[in-house]
C-alpha positions in Angstrom: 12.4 27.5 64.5 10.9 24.2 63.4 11.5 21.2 66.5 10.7 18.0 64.8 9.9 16.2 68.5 7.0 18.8 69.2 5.0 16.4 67.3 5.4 12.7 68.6 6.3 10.7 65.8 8.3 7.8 65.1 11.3 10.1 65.3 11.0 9.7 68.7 12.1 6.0 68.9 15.4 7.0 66.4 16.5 9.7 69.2 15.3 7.7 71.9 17.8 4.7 70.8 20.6 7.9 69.9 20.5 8.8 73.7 20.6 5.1 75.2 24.1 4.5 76.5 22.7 0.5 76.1 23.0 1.2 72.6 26.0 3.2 72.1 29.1 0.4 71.4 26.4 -0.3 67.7 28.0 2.5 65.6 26.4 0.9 62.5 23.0 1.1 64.6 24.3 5.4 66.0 24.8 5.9 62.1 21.2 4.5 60.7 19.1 6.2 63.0 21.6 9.3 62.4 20.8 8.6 58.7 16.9 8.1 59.1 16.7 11.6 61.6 17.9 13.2 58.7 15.5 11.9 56.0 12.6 13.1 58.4 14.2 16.4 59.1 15.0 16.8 55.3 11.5 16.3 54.5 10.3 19.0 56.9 12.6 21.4 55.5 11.4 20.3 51.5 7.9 22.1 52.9 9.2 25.1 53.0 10.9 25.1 49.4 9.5 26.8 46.3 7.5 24.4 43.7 6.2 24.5 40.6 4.6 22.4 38.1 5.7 19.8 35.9 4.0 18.0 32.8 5.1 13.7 32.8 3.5 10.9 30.7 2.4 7.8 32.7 1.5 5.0 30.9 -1.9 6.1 31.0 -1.6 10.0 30.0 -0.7 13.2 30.5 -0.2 14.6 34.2 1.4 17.6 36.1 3.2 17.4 39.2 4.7 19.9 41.5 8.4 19.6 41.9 11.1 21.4 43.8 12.0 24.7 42.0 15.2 24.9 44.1 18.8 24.6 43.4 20.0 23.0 46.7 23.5 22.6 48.3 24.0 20.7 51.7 27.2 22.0 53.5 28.2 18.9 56.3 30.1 20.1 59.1 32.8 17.3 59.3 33.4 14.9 61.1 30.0 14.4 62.9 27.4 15.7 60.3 28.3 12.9 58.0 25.4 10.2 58.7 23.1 13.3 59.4 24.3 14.6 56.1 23.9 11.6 54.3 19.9 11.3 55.3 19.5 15.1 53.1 21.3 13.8 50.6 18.9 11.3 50.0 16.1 13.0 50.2 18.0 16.0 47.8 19.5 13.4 45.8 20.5 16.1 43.1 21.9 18.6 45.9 25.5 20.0 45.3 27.3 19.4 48.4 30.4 21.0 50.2 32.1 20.1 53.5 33.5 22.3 56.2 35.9 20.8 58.7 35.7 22.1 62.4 37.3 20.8 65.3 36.5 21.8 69.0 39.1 23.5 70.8 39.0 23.7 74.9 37.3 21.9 77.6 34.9 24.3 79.5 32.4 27.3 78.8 35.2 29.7 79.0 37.8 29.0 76.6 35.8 26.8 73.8 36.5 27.7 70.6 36.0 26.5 67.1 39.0 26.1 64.9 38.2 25.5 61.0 40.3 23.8 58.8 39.1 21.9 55.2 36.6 23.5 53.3 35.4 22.8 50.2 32.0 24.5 48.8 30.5 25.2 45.3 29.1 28.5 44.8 26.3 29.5 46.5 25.1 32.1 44.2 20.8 32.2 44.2 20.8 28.7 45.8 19.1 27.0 48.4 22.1 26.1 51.5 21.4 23.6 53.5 24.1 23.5 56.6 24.3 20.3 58.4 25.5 20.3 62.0 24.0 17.6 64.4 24.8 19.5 68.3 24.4 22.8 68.4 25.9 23.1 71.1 27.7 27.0 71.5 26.9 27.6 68.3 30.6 28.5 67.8 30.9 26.5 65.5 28.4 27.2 62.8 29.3 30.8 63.4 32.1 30.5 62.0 31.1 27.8 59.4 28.8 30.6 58.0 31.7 32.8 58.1 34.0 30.6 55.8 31.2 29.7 53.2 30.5 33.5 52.5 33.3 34.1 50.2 31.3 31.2 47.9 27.9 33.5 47.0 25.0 34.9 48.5 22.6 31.9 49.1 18.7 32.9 48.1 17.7 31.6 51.6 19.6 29.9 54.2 18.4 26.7 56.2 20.0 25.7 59.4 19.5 22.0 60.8 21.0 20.1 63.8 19.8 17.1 65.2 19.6 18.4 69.0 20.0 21.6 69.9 21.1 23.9 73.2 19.2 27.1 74.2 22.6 28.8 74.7 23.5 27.5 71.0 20.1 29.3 69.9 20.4 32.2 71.4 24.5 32.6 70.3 23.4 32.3 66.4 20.7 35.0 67.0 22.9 37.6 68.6 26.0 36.7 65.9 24.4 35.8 62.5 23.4 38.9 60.5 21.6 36.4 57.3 18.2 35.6 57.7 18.1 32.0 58.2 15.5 28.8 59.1 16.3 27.2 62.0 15.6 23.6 62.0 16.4 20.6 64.6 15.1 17.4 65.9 15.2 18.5 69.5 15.8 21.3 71.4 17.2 20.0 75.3 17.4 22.0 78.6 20.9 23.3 78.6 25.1 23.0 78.4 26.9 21.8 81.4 30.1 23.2 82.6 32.2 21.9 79.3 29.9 23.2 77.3 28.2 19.7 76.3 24.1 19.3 75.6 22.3 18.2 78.6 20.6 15.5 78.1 22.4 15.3 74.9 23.4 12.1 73.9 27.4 12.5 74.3 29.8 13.1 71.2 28.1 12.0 67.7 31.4 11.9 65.7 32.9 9.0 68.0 29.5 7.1 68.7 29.6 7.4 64.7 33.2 6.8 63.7 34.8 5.5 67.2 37.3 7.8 69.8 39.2 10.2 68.2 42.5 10.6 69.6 43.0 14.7 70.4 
């Protein structure tokens, strides 16, 4: 598992300013630093990709590069992943992408569920997926997001990215996702409350993002 804020980096100021109830009523401000978290973590994740070389002309001569040897597709988990999502996209600028709607259903550790509704995904067959879901919280929810996308193809690998992750999330994808898949997240926090939200967290991304949702 890859934590991006192991290393200090400038990251640190984007989730820093994510947290900060001061900053919360700027959703343009939520959705740029949303946006930038995923260019970084997009760029750690483009590490661990298969290269190989390329010939180009400059203006001067001949060269060779190494460029991605990957056919990419970046799943977001709707609504919250979008400004997340949108950061990989722009770093995999020639990514297929598919969207997976999941909404949260209950209000404490016992009874949360996640109910799935849209999904739209190309096929998956011998690509690189990317799956975009900023709080992993239960985990519930990607669970089952990985459950809907396998009728699409059997992915060559499988990357897995949040912005913050819970322990409890962790440890729920281990003991109920048989792929083998990278785990990768901006920060890994101390726990879930009660209700089942990330402690310290920074509250709900979709309506910091997009504003309240009415349930």
């Amino acid at each position: 598992m890859f934590i991006l804020n192991e290393t200090d980096s400038i990251a640190n100021h984007f989730l820093a300013d994510l947290r900060n109830v001061s900053t919360h009523q700027d959703r343009e401000k939520f959705r740029n630093n949303l946006h930038r978290l995923g260019q970084l973590l997009a760029y750690e994740v483009s590490k661990s990709l298969n290269y190989k070389s390329n010939s180009i002309q400059t203006p001067m001569t001949e060269t060779h590069v190494n460029m991605m040897a990957e056919d990419v597709v970046l799943i977001s988990i709707l609504r919250a992943a979008e400004p997340f999502a949108n950061g990989f996209l722009s770093m995999f600028s020639n990514a297929e992408v598919g969207f997976v709607g999941v909404s949260r259903k209950g209000h404490d550790m016992a009874n949360i569920e996640a109910d799935l509704g849209y999904i739209a995904c190309p096929n998956l067959d011998g690509k690189t997926l990317i799956v975009v879901d900023p709080m992993l919280a239960t985990g519930k929810s990607l669970v089952e997001s990985l459950k809907a996308l396998a009728p699409y193809g059997q992915p060559k690998q499988t990357h897995l990215a949040s912005l913050i992750a819970a322990p409890e999330g962790i440890e729920f994808l281990k003991q109920n996702v048989a792929i083998d898949c990278n785990f990768w997240t901006c920060a890994l926090d101390k726990e879930l409350n009660e209700k089942g939200y990330i402690v310290p967290g920074l509250g709900d991304a979709g309506d910091l993002s997009f504003g309240v949702k009415v349930d």
